[in-house]
C-alpha positions as CSV (number, residue, x, y, z in Angstrom):
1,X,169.2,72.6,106.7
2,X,167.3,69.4,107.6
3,X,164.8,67.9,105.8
4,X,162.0,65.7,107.8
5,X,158.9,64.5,107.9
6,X,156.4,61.7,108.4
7,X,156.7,58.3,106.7
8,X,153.5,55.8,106.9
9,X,154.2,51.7,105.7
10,X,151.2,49.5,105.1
11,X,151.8,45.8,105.6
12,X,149.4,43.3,104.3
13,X,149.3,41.0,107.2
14,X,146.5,38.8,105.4
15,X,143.3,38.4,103.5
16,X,139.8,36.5,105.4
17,X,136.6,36.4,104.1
18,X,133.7,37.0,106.9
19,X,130.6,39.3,106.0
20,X,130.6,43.2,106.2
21,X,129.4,44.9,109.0
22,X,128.4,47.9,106.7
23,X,127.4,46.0,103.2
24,X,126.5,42.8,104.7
25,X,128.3,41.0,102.1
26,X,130.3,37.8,102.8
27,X,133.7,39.0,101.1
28,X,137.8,39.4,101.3
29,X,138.7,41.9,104.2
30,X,142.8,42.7,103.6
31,X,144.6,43.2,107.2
32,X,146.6,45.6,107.4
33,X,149.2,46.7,109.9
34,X,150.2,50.7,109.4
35,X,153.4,51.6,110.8
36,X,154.0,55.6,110.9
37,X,158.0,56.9,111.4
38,X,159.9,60.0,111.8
39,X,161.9,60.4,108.7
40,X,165.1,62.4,108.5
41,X,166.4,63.0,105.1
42,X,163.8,60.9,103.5
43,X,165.1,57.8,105.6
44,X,162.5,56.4,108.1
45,X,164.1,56.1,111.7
46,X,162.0,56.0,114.5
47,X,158.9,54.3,114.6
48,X,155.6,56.6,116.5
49,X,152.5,55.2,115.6
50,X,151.4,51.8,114.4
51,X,148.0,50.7,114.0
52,X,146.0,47.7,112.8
53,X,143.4,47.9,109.6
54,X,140.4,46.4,108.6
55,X,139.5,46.9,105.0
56,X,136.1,45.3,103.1
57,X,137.0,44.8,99.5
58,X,133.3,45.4,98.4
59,X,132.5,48.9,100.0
60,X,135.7,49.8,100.9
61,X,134.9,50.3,104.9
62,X,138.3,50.7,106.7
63,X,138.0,50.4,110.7
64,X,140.8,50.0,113.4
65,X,141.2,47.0,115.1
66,X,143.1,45.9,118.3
67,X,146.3,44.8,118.0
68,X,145.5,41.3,120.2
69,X,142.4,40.7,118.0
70,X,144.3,41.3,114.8
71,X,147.2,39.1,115.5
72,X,145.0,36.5,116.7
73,X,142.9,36.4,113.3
74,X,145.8,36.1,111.2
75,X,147.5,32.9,113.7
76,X,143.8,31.6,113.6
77,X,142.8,32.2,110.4
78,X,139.5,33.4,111.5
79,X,137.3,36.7,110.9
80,X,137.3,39.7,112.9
81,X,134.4,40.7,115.0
């Protein structure tokens, strides 16, 4: 019998503060990489998916952003656009 499944990792990469495109409030946006494995006995092995996350502390709007874009705002310090 195996036992497998899906296995997803969220990585804070980094908190800026730049205003919401939805709420249009000037507030903390957390970064965040998501990684999604193949598991195989509850042990993560093989990495299939990973994905880059832009989350608004006031209303909570979650977007995908580029992978180029996001590193470059966490090296720079600077907002996303």
């Amino acid at each position: 019998m195996l036992i497998f499944g899906l296995t997803a990792r969220d990585t804070v990469l980094g908190t800026l503060v730049f205003p919401c495109n939805n709420c249009g409030n000037t507030a903390p946006h957390h970064l965040v990489r998501r990684t999604r494995k193949i598991s195989l006995f509850f042990i993560p092995l093989i990495p299939i998916s990973t994905k880059y996350l832009d989350t608004c502390s006031v209303c909570g709007r979650v977007i995908d952003v580029p992978r180029d874009q996001a590193e470059a705002a966490v090296t720079q310090g600077q907002g996303l656009r």
